[in-house]
PyMOL CGO cylinders between C-alpha atoms (Angstrom):
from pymol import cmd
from pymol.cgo import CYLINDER

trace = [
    CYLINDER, 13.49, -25.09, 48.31, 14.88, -22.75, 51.20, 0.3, 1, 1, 1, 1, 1, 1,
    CYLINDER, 14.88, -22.75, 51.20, 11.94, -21.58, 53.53, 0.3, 1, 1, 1, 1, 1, 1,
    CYLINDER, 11.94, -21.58, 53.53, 12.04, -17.45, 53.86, 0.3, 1, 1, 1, 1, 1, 1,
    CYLINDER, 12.04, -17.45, 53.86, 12.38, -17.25, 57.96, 0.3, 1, 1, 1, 1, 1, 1,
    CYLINDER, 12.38, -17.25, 57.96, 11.70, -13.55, 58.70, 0.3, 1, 1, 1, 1, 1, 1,
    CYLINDER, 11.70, -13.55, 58.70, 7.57, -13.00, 58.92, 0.3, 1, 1, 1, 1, 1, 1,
    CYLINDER, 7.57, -13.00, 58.92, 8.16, -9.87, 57.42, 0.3, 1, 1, 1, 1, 1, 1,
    CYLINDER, 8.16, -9.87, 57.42, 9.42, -10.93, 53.98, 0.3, 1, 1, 1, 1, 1, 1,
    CYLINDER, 9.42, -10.93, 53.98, 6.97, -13.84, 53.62, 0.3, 1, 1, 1, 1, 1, 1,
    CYLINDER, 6.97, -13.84, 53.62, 4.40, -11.59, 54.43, 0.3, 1, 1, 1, 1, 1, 1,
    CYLINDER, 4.40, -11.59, 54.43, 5.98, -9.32, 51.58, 0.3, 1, 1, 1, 1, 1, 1,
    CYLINDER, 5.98, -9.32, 51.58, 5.78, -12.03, 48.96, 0.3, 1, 1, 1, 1, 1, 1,
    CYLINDER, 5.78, -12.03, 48.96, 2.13, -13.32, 49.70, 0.3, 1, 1, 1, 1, 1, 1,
    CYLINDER, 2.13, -13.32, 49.70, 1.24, -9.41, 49.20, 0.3, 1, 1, 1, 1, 1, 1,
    CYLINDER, 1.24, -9.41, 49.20, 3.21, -8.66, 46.51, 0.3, 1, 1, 1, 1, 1, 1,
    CYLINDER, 3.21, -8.66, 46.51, 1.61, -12.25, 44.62, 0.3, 1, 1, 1, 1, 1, 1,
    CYLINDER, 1.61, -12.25, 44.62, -2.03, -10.59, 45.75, 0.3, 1, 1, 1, 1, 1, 1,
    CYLINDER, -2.03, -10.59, 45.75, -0.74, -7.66, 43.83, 0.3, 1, 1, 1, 1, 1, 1,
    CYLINDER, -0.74, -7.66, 43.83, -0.33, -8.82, 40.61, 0.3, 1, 1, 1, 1, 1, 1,
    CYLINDER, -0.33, -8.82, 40.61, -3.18, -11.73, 40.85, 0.3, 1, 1, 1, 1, 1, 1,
    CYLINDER, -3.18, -11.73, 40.85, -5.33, -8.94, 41.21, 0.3, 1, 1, 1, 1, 1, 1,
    CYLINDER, -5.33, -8.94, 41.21, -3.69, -6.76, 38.64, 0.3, 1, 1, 1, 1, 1, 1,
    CYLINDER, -3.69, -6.76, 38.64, -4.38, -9.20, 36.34, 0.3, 1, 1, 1, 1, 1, 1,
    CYLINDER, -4.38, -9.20, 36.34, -0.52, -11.27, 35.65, 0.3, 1, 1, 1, 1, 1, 1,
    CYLINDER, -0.52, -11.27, 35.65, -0.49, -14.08, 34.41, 0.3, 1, 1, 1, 1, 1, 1,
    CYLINDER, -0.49, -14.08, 34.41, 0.33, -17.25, 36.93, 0.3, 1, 1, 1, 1, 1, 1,
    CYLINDER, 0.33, -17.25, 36.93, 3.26, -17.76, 35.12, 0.3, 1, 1, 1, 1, 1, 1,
    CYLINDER, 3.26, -17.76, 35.12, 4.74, -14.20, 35.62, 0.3, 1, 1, 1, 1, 1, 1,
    CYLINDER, 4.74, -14.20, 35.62, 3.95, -14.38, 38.97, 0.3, 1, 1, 1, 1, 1, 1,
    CYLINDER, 3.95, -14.38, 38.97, 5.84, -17.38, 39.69, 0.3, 1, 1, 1, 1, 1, 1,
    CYLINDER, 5.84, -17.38, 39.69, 8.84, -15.78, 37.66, 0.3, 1, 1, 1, 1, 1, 1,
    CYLINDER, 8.84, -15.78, 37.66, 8.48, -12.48, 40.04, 0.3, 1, 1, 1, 1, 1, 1,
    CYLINDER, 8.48, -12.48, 40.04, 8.17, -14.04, 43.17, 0.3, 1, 1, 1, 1, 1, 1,
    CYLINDER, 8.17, -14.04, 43.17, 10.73, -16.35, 42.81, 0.3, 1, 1, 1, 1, 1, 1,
    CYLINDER, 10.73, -16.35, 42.81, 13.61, -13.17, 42.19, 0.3, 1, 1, 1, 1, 1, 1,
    CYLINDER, 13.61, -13.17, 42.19, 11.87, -11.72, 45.23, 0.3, 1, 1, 1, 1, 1, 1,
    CYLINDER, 11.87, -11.72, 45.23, 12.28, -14.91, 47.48, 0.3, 1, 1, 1, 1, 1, 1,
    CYLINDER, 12.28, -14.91, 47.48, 15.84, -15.11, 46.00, 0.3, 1, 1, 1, 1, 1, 1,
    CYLINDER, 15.84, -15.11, 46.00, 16.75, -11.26, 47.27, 0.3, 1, 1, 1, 1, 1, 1,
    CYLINDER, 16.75, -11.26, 47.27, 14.70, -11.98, 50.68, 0.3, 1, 1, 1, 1, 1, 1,
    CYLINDER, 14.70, -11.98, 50.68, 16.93, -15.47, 51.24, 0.3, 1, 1, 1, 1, 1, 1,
    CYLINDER, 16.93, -15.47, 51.24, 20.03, -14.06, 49.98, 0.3, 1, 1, 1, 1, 1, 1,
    CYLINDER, 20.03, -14.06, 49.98, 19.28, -11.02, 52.65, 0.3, 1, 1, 1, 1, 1, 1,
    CYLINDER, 19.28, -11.02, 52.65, 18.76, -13.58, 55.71, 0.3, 1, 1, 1, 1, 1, 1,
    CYLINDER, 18.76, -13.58, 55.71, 21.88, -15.21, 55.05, 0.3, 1, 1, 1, 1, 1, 1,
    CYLINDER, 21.88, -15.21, 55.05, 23.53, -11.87, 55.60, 0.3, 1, 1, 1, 1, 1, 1,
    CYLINDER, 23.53, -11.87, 55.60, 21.43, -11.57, 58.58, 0.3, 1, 1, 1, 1, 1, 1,
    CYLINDER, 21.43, -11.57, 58.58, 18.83, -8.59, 57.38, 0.3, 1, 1, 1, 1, 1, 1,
    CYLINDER, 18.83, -8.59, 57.38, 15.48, -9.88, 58.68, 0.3, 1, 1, 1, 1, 1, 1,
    CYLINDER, 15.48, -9.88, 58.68, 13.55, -6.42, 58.09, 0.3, 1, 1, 1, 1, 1, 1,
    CYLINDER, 13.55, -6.42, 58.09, 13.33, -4.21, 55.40, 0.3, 1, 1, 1, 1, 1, 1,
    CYLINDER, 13.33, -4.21, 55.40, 14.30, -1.02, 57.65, 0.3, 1, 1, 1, 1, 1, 1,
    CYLINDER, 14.30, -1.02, 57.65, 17.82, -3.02, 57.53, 0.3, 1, 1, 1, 1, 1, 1,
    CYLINDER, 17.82, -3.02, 57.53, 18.49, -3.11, 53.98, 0.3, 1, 1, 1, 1, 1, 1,
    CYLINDER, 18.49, -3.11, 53.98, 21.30, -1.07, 52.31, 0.3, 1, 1, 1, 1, 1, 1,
    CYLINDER, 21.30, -1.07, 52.31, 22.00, -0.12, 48.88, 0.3, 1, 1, 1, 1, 1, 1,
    CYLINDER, 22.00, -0.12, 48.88, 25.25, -1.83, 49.54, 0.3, 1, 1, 1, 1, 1, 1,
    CYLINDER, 25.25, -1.83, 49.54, 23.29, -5.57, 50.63, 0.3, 1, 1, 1, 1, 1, 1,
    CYLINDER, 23.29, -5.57, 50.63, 21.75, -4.77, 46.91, 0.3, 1, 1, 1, 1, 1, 1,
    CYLINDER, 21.75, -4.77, 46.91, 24.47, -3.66, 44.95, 0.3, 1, 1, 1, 1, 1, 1,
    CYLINDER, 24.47, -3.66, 44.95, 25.98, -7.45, 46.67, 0.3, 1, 1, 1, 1, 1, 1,
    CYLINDER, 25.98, -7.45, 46.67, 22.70, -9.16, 45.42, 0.3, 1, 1, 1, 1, 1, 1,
    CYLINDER, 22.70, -9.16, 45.42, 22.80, -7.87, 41.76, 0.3, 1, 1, 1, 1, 1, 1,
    CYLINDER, 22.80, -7.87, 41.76, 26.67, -8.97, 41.70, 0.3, 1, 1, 1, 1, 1, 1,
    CYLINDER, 26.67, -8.97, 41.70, 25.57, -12.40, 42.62, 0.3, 1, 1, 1, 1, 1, 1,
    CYLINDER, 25.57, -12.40, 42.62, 22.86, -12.83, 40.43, 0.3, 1, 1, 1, 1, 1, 1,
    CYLINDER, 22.86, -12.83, 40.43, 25.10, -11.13, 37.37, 0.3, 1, 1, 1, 1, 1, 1,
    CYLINDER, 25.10, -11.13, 37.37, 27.70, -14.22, 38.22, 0.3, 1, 1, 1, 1, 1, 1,
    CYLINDER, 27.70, -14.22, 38.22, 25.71, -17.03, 38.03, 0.3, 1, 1, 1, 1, 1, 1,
    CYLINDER, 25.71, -17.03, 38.03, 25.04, -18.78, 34.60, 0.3, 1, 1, 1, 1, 1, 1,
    CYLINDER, 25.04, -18.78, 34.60, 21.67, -17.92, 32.77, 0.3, 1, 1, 1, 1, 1, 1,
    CYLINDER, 21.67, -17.92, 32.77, 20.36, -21.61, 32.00, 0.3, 1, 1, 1, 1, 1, 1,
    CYLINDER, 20.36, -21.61, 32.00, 19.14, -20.73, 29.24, 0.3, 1, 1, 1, 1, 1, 1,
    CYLINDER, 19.14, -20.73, 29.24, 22.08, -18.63, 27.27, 0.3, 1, 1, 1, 1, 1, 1,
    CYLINDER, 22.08, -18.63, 27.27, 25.21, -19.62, 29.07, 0.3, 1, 1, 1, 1, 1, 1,
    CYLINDER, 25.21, -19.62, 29.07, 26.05, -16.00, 30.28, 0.3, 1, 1, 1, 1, 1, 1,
    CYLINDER, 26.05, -16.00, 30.28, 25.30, -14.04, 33.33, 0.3, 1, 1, 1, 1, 1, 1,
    CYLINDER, 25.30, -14.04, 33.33, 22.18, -13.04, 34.29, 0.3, 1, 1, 1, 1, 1, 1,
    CYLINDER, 22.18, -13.04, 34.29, 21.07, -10.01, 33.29, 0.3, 1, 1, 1, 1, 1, 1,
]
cmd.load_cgo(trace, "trace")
């Protein structure tokens, strides 16, 4: 598994999984959320946005492309 570099996004994801521990989610839907998050926040250091100031609706209309592309494991088809 890719380590997240930037301090800012890990610090994001431990604080987003405090979130919905405390909200009451269940471990398994945390685990599903924070995994899409780490996949944004690695797909967003490899185009070299470290900090959310330096995001763009373009770097997530890129993102969503990607993810739509690659094969759902369970159904065959893009993800949705």
């Amino acid at each position: 598994m890719e380590t997240i570099q930037s301090e800012e996004y890990q610090k994001l994801i431990e604080e987003f999984n405090f979130y919905l521990e405390v909200t009451g989610y269940s471990a398994g839907t945390i685990r599903g959320r924070s995994s899409r998050i780490r996949e944004l926040f690695l797909f967003l250091e490899e185009a070299g946005i470290n900090t959310l100031n330096e995001i763009t609706n373009t770097h997530l209309e890129s993102f969503y492309a990607q993810q739509f592309q690659m094969e759902n494991k369970n159904i065959g088809a893009g993800l949705k």
